[in-house]
C-alpha positions in Angstrom: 82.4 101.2 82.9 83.5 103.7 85.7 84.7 101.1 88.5 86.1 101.7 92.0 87.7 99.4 94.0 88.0 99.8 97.4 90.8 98.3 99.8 92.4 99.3 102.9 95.3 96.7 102.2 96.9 99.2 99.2 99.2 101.0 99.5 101.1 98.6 101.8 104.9 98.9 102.7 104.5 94.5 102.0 101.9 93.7 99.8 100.3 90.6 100.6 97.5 88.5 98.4 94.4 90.4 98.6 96.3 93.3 97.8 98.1 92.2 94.6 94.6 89.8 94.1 93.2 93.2 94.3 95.6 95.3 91.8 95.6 92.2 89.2 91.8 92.8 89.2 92.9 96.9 88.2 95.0 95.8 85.0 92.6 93.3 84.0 89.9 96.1 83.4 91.8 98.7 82.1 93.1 96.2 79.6 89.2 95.8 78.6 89.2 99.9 78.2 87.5 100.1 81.6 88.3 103.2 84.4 89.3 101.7 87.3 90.8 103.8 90.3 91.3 102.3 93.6 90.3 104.1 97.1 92.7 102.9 99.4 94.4 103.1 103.2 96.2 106.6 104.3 98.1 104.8 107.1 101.3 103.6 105.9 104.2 106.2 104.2 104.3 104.1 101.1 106.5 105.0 98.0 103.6 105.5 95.6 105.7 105.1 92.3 106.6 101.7 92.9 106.1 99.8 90.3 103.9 97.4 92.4 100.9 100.0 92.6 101.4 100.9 89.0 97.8 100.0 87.3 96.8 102.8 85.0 94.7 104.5 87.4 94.6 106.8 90.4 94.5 105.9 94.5 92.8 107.9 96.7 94.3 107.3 100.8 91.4 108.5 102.7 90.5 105.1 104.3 91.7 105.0 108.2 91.0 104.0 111.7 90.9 100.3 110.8 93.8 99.6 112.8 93.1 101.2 116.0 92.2 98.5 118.8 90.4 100.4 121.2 92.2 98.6 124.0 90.0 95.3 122.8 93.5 93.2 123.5 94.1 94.7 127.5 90.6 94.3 127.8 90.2 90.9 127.1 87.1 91.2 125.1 85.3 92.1 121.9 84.0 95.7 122.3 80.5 96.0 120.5 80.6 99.8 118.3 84.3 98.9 117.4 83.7 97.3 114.0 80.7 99.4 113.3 82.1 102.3 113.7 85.2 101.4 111.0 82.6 100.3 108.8 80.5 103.3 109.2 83.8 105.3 108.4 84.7 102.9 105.0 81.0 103.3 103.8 81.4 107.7 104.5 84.2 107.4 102.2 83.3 105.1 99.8 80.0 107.8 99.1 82.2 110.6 98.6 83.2 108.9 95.6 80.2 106.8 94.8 78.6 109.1 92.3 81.8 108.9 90.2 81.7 105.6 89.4 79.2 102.7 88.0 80.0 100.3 90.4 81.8 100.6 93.5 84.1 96.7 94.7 84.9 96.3 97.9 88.1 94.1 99.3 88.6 94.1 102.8 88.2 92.9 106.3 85.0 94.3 106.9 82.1 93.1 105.4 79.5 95.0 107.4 80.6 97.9 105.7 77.9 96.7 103.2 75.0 97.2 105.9 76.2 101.0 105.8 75.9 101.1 102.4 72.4 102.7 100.3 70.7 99.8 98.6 70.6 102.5 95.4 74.2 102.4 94.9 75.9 99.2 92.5 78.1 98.0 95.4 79.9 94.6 95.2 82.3 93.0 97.6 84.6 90.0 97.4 85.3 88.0 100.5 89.0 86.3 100.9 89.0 85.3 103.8 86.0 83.7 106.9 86.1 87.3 108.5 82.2 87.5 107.5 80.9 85.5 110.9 85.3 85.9 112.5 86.6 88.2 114.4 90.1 87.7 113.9 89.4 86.2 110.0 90.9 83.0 110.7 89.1 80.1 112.4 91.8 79.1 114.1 92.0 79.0 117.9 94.3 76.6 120.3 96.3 75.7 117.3 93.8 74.1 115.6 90.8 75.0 112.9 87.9 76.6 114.7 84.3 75.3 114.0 82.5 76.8 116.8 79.6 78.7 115.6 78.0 80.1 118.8 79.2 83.7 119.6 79.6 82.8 123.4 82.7 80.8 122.2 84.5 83.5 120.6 85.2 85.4 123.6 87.7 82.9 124.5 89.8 84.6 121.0 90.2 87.6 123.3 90.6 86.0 126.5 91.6 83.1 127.6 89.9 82.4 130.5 87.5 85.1 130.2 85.2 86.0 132.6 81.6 86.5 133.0 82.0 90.6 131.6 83.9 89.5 129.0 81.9 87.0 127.9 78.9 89.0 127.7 80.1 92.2 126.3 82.8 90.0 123.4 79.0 87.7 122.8 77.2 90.9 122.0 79.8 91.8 120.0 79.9 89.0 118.0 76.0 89.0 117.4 75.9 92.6 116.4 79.0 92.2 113.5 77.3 89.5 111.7 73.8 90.7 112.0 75.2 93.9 110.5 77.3 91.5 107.7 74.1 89.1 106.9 72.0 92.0 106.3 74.9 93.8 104.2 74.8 90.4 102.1 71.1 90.6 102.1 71.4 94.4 101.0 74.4 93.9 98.0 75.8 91.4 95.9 78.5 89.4 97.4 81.4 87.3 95.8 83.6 84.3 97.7 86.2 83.2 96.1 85.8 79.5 96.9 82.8 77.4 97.8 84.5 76.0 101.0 84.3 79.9 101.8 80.7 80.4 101.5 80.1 76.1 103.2 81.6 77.4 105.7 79.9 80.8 106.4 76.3 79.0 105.9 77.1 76.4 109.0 76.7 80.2 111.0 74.8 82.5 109.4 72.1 79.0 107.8 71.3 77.4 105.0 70.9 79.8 101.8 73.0 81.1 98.9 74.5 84.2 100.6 76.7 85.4 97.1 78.7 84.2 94.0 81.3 81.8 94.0 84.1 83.2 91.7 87.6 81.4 92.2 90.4 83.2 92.4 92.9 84.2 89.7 96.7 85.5 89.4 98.8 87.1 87.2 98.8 84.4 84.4 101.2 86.4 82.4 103.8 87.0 85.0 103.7 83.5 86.2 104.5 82.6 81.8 107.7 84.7 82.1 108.9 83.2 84.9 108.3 79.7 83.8 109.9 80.5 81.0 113.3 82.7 82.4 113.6 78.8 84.6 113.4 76.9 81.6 116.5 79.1 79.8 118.6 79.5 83.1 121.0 77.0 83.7 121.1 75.8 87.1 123.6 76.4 89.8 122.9 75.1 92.4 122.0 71.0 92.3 120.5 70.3 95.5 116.5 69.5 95.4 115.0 73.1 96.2 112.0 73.3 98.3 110.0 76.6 98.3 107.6 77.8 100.8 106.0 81.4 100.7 103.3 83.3 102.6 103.3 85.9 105.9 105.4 84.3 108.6 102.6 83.9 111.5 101.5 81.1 113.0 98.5 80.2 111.0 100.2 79.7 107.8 102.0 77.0 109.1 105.9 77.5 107.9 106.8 77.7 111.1 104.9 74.2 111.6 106.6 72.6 108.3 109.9 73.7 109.6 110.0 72.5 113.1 109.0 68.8 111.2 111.3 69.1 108.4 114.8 70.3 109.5 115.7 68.2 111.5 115.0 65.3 108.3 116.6 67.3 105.9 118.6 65.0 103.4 122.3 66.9 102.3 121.0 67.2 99.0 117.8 69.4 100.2 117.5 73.2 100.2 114.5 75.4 101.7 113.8 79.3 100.6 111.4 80.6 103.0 109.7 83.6 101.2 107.5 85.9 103.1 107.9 88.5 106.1 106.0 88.8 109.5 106.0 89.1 113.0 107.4 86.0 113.3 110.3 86.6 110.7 112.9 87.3 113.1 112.7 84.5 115.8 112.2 81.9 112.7 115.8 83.4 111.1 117.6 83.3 114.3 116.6 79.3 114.6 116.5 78.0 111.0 118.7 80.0 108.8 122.1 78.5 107.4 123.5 76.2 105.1 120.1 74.4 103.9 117.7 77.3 104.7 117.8 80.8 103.5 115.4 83.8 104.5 114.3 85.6 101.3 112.2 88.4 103.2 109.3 89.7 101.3 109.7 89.9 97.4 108.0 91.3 94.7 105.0 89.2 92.5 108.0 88.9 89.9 110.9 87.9 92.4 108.6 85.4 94.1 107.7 83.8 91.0 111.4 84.0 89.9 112.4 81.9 93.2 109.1 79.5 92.8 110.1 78.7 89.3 113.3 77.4 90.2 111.9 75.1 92.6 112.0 71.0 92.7 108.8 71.2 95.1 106.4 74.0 96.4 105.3 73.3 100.2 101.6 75.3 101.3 101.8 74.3 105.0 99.1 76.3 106.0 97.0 75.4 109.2 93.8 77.2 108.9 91.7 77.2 106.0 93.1 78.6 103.2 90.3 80.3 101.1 92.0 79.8 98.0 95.8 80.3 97.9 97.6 82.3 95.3 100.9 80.3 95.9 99.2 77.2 95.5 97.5 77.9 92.3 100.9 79.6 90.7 103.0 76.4 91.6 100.5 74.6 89.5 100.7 76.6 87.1 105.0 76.9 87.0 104.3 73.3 86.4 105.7 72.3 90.6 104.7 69.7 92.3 102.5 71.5 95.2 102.4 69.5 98.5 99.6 70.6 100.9 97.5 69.9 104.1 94.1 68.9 102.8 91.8 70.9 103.9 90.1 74.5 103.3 89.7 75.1 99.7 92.9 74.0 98.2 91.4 70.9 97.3 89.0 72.8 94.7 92.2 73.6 93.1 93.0 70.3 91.5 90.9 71.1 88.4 93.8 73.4 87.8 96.5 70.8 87.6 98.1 69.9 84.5 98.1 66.1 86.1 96.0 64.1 88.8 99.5 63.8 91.3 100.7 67.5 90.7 98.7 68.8 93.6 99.5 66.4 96.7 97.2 66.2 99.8 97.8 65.0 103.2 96.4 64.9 106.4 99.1 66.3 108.8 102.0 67.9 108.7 104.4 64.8 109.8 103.0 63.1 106.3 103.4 66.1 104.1 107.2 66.0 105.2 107.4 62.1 104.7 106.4 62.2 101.5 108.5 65.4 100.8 111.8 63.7 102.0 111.3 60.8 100.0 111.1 63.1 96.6 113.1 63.5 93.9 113.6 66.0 91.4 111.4 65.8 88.1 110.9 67.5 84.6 108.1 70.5 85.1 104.4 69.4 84.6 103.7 70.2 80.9 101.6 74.0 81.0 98.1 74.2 81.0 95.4 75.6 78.5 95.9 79.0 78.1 93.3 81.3 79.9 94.0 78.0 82.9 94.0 80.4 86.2 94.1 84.0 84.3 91.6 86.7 85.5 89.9 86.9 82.3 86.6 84.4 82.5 86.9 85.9 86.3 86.7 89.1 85.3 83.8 88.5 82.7 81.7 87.0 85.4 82.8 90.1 87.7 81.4 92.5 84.7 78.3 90.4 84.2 77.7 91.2 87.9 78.7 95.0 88.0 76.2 95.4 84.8 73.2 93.8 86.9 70.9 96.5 88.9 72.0 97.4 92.6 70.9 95.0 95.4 71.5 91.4 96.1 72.3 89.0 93.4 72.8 85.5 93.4 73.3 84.9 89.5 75.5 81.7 89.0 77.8 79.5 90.5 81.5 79.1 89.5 81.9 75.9 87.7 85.4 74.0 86.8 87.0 75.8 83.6 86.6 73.0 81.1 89.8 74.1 79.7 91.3 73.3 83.2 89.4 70.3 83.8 91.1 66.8 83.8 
């Protein structure tokens, strides 16, 4: 098949998940003989040989104007055409090259872009994250998970106090992005990549089966050669290594598990905080020294290099996560993965090699209690092969590209019965 996939997250001078979720996807299907090219973002000055955006096909930059606020931050408030009229600008694009290709997948932050779409044309998108009925893709206001479902209660996500203009003009705004994403859904087949993704959209947007649940996948292979470079590397440092990775903002919570665990730190404990972000800066100038070290933003293979030397992998993460990469690969380096439980990392226990490898608590003050009162252990024993690796993904992906344009609600992801325990 001719397949184009469509991101405005690559190129990107830091690639974060969707974007390496996203070029993963690229190698899978050129290693099944597919053509895959990837239209992507023109507003970064990225090296385009790095080795990172290295797939086997080609990247065409013409997607823009997704990061320009229209002054919705001074304003206070939502402004109604502002996501309509990125969307309108993605969908322009994405018909340039739509005659090209047999299927056209879309990644991104803007799911009405779908609505803008023909119904003719074999368009797919993947959702990663609860941007579909959020303005801000998180859920997460005042510190804590947002379950508000009115639109009158987002305008306090642009304003704190806002008043009566704001309200009206950030409610409108709200109504007319997800009437545009429903009927997008409505119009094309949809993928979430957990069912706590697609629960949670249906509590907004009612009660029917809106897409496909397909679970996320990494770069099984990569994650083998780390696992195994650990296993041959003797071991210099003794002290029980704790490893926490993801974009330093608030909602992913490191800042949260480090404010609770440094001052408890035992001698014989370590952190490596792996990750970049607005945030970065501030969190280096309080945290870093002897016990906690700073490793910026790596590569797929660095990270996984630091992960696999771990005694513990820490996902502190606040909101709901919609199905973390780091989580899944520290299952699958055979870590012990502590976690708050909530969002979908729960649905990733069928992945563990052994019913206490993925640990669940409640707050953040318990994760850290159990954490402190760890000790280092052997590595889980690996799981099936094929446990976590794009490939049944990917033939569930083709089975849906091969059906005719329009919406499609085929199957439902079930646990891998290789993975199951």
């Amino acid at each position: 098949m001719r397949i184009l996939l469509v991101s405005e997250d690559i190129p990107h001078p830091s690639t974060g998940g969707l974007g390496k979720h996203v070029l993963t996807l690229c190698r899978s299907l050129k290693q099944l003989g597919h053509e895959v090219d990837i239209l992507g973002n023109a507003s970064y000055d990225c090296d385009m040989n790095d080795p990172e955006l290295q797939f086997g096909g080609r990247i065409f930059r013409e997607l823009n104007g997704h990061f320009i606020q229209w002054k919705e931050p001074t304003l206070g408030t939502f402004l109604p055409p502002r996501r309509t009229w990125v969307a309108r600008r993605f969908a322009r694009a994405i018909m340039r090259h739509a005659p090209n290709y047999d299927v056209i997948h879309y990644h991104g932050h803007f799911p009405n872009v779908a609505r803008f779409i023909p119904a003719h044309v074999n368009f797919v998108q993947t959702r990663h994250d609860q941007g579909s009925d959020c303005l801000l893709d998180v859920r997460f206001r005042n510190n804590q998970i947002c379950r508000e479902t009115s639109p009158q209660s987002c305008a306090h996500c642009r304003a704190a106090n806002p008043n009566p203009l704001q309200k009206a003009v950030s409610t409108l705004s709200v109504m007319r992005f997800r009437r545009e994403t429903a009927d997008g859904f409505i119009r094309h087949k949809t993928v979430f990549v957990s069912h706590m993704l697609h629960r949670n959209l249906q509590r907004t947007f009612g009660e029917r089966q809106w897409g496909t649940v397909i679970h996320h996948f990494v770069d099984t292979e990569a994650v083998r050669r780390a696992r195994e470079t650990a296993a041959q590397t003797p071991r210099t440092d003794p002290r029980f290594h704790v490893v926490v990775s993801g974009k330093l903002y608030r909602v992913k919570g490191i800042e949260a598990f480090l404010r609770e665990a440094f001052p408890r730190l035992r001698p014989d404990m370590r952190i490596t905080v792996v990750g970049d972000g607005g945030d970065g800066p501030r969190l280096r100038q309080e945290f870093e020294g002897p016990q906690v070290s700073f490793a910026g933003w790596c590569s797929v293979d660095r990270t996984l290099a630091i992960a696999a030397t771990a005694d513990a992998i820490i996902v502190p993460s606040l909101w709901e996560e919609p199905f973390g990469a780091t989580t899944l690969e520290g299952l699958l380096l055979g870590k012990p993965v502590f976690a708050l439980a909530h969002g979908a990392t729960p649905e990733q226990a069928i992945y563990a090699s052994a019913p206490d490898q993925l640990r669940l608590y409640p707050d953040m003050p318990a994760l850290v209690d159990a954490l402190m009162q760890s000790e280092a252990q052997p590595a889980y024993p690996a799981p099936p092969p094929g446990t976590g690796s794009p490939d049944r993904a990917v033939q569930q992906l083709l089975d849906l590209y091969r059906m005719p344009p329009g919406n499609a609600v085929t199957f439902q992801e079930e646990p891998c019965p290789s993975a199951s325990r």
